[in-house]
N, C-alpha and C positions, 0 to 999 in steps of 0.2 A: 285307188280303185278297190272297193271292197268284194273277197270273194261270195260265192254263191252261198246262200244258208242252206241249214240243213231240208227247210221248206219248200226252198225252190228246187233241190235237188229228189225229193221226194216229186215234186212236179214234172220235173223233166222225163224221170223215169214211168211215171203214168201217162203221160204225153207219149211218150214211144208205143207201150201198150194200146192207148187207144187209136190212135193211127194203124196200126197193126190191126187191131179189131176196123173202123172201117174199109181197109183195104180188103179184107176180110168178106166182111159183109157186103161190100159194093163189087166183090167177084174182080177185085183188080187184079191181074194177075202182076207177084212180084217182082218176073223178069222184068215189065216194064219201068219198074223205079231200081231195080237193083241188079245186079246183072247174075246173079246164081240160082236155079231154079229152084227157088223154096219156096214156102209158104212165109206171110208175114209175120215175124214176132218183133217182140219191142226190142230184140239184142240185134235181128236184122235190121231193125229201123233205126239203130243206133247206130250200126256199125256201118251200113251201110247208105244212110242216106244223111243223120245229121252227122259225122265225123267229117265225109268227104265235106259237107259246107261249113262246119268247123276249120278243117283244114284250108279252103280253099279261103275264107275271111280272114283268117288266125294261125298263119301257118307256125308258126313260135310256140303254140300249145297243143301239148299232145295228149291232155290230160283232161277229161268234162271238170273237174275236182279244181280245174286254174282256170275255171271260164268267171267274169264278173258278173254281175247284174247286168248291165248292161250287153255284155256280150252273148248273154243265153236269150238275150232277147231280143237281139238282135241275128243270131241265131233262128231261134224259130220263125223271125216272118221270115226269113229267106223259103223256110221250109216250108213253110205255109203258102207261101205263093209258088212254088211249085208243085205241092201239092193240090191246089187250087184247080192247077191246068189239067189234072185227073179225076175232078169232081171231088175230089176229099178237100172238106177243111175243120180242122179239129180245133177247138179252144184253150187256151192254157189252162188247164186246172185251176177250178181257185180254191182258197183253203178248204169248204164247204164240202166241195166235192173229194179232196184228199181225205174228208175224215170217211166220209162215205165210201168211196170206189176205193183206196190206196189199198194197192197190193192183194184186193182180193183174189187177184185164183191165182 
């Protein structure tokens, strides 16, 4: 199994952010995906929503840096289908858009 490139891992981390900006924008409040009353960011969206479904597929890896290709990808539809049942659904990044959006603000 090969690990994650540095491309995809540049995606994952824009993924968090922009889920965080929809949650955002769609007035979700974060209690209901995350249990600490905060506002969404991509660190709460990490920490809190894809780790637990990391954990809960992958209990063995406690590190995003040991997830494979397939496992970030398999990863994200889990998250995407339950973000789904909140009206969010975000895209994976693709390269086009990482030269564009990555890490702007």
């Amino acid at each position: 199994m090969s690990k994650r490139t540095p491309q995809q891992n540049k995606s994952m981390r824009l993924y968090w952010r922009l889920v965080a900006d929809e949650m955002r924008e769609g007035g979700i409040d974060s209690r209901v995906v995350i249990s600490v009353p905060v506002d969404a960011t991509a660190a709460q969206t990490e920490h809190n929503i894809w780790r637990p479904i990391m954990a809960a597929l992958y209990p063995d890896i406690k590190s995003t840096a040991d997830l494979t290709n397939e496992q970030m990808t398999n990863i994200y539809e889990h998250m995407n289908v339950a973000l789904g049942e909140l009206g969010i659904s975000v895209p994976w990044p693709c390269e086009d858009e990482l030269r564009v959006r990555s890490y702007e603000q």
